[in-house]
C-alpha positions in Angstrom: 94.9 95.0 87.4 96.1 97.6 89.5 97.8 95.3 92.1 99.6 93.6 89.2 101.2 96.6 87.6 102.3 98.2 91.3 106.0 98.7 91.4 106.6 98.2 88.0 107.4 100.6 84.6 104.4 102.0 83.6 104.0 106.1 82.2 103.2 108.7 84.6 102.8 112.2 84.0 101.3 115.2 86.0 97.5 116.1 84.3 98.1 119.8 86.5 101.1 120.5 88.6 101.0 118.4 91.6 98.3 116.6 90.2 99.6 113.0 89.2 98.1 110.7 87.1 99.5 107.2 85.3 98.6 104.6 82.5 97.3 102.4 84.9 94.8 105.1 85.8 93.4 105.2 82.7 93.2 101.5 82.2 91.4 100.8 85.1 89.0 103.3 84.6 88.3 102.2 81.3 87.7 98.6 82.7 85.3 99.5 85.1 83.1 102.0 82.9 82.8 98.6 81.1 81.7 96.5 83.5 79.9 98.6 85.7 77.8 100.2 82.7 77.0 96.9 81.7 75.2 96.2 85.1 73.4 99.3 85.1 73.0 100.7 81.0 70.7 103.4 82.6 73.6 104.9 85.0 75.5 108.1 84.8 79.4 108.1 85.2 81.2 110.4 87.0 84.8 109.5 87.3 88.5 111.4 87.7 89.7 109.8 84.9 86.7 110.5 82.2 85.7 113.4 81.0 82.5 114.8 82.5 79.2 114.8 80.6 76.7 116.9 81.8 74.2 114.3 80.8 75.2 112.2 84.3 72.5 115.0 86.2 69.4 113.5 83.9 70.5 109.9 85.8 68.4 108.9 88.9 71.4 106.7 89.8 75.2 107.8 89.1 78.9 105.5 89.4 81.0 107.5 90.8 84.5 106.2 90.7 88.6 106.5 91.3 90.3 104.4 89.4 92.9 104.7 91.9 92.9 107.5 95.4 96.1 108.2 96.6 98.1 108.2 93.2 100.8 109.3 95.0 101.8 106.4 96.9 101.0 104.1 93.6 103.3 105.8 91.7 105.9 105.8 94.7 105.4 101.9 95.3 103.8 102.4 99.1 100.3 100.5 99.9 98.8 103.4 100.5 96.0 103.9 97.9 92.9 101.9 97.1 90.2 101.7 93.7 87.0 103.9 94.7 83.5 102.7 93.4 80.4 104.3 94.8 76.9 104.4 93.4 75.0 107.7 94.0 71.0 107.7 93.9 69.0 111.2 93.5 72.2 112.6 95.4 73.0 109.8 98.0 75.2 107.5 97.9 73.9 103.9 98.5 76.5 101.2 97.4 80.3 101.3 97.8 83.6 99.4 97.6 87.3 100.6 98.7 89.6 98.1 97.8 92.8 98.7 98.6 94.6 95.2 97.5 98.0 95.8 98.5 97.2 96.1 102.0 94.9 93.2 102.1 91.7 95.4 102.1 88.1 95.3 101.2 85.6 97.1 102.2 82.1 97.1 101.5 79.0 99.0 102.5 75.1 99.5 101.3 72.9 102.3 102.7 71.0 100.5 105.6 73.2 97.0 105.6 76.2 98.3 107.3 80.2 98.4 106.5 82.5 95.5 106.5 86.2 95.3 106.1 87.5 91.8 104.7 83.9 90.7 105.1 83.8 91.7 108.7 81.2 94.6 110.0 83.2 97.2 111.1 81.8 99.6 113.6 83.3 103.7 114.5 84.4 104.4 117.8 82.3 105.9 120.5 84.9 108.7 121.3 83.3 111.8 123.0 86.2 114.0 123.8 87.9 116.2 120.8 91.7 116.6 122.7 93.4 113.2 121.8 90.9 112.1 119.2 93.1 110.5 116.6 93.9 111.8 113.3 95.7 110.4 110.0 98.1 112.7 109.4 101.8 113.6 108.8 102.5 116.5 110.9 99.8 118.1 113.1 99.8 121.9 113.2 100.6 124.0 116.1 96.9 124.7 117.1 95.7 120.9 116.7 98.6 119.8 119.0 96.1 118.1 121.3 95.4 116.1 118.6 97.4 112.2 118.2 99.0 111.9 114.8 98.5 108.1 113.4 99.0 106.7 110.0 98.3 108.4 107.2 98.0 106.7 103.4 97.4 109.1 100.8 94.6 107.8 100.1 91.8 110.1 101.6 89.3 107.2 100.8 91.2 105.2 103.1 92.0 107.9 106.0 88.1 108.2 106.1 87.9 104.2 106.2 89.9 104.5 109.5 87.5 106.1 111.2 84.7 103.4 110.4 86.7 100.6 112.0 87.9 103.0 114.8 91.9 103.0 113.8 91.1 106.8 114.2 88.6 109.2 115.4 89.2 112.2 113.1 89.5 112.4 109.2 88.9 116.1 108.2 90.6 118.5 105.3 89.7 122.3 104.0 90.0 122.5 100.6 87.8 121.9 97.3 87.8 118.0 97.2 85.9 116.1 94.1 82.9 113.7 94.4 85.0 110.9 93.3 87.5 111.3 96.0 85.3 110.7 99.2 81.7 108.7 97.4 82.6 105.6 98.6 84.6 105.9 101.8 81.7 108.5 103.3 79.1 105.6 102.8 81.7 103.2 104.3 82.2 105.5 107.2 78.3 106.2 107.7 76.9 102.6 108.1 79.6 102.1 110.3 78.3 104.8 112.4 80.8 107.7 111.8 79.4 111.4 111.3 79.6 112.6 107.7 79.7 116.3 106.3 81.4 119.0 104.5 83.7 121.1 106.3 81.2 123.0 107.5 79.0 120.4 109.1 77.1 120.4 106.2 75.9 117.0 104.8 77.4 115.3 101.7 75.8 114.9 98.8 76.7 113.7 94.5 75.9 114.2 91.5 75.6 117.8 91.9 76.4 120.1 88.6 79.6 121.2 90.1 80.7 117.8 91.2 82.8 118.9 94.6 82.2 120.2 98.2 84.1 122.2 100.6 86.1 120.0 102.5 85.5 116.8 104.5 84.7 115.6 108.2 84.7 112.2 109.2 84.7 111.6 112.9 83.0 109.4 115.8 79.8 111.1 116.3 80.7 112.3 120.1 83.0 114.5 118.3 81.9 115.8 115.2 80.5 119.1 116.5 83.8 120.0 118.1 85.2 119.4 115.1 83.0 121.8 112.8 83.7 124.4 115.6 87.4 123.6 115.4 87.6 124.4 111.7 84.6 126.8 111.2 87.2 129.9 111.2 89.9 128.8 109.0 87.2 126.9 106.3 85.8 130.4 105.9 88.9 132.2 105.5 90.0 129.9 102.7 86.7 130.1 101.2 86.9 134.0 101.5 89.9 134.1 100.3 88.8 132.2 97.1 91.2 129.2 97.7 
């Protein structure tokens, strides 16, 4: 559905300022509630599109879905966004799919069966060293310099794909993020043997009341720790500063 409607006329409209959203949103996310309720009548739903009912925290198991990450780049025509489906059990998440159809991918993961992309399992890197490590992003800033700047789709879903089948060592961001956002991809990255967390080092975790967390880390486990130290001061300024 999603695929089909991609670089045409559809309405699109901001929900917030800089917060885009489109029809084909909307449709989508109404297609899957469908379906995906039907498979599993005793689920929660927790979705970006769907207005939140506190009732989803009485659920053992949870969908937690994105019609479409990376909005952005739908509405714009580029490839870069994908259709988010995770399934979250007593806080964990233990199915996912990313696909992202108009760059020919699919990825798949269950908790303890590994990650595959396109059918094929997909494995992290085994970078140990934090200068150079690899990082889907636009511009780095002056104090990451020793970073290396590689692709970045808007998709954050997909940017923490990357690190499961090493096209980059590093996915990490300091602000409030939503459940939805990061569900899938954070399984996805963890069976293929990335470290997962908040920004903080913290581990992930859904279907809370307040369904966000504190940034995101995604990284080859050799360099995860370097990371959390790299960010620790400027995560808790923002969060002191009520950002």
């Amino acid at each position: 559905m999603a695929l089909a409607r991609w670089r045409t006329d559809f309405a699109r409209w901001e929900k917030t300022p800089g917060s885009p959203v489109c029809e084909v949103d909307l449709d989508i996310d109404a297609m899957l509630r469908a379906r995906l309720m039907a498979l599993l009548p005793d689920a929660g739903w927790l979705s970006e599109e769907t207005a939140d009912n506190p009732d989803r925290l009485a659920r053992e198991r949870v969908w937690v879905v994105d019609p479409i990450d990376g909005t952005r780049d739908y509405i714009r025509g580029r490839p870069g966004w994908a259709v988010s489906v995770a399934l979250a059990e007593r806080g964990r998440t233990t199915l996912a799919v990313l696909d992202a159809p108009a760059r020919r991918e699919v990825w798949r993961a269950g908790s303890g069966l590994g990650a595959t992309l396109n059918g094929a399992v997909v494995h992290a890197g085994d970078r140990a060293i934090f200068p150079g490590a690899r990082v889907p992003t636009d511009v780095l800033p002056k104090v990451d310099r020793d970073l290396v700047a590689v692709e970045k789709p808007n998709s954050i879903a997909l940017r923490m794909a990357m690190v499961a089948d090493d096209r980059a060592d590093l996915v990490a961001t300091l602000r409030w993020g939503n459940e939805w956002d990061i569900a899938a991809a954070a399984l996805i990255a963890a069976e293929a043997g990335a470290a997962t967390s908040d920004a903080f080092g913290a581990p992930l975790t859904f279907n809370k009341p307040d369904p966000r967390a504190f940034g995101v880390i995604v990284s080859t486990p050799g360099i995860h720790a370097a990371a959390v130290e790299r960010l620790h001061d400027r995560a808790t300024a923002i969060v002191a500063e009520g950002r």
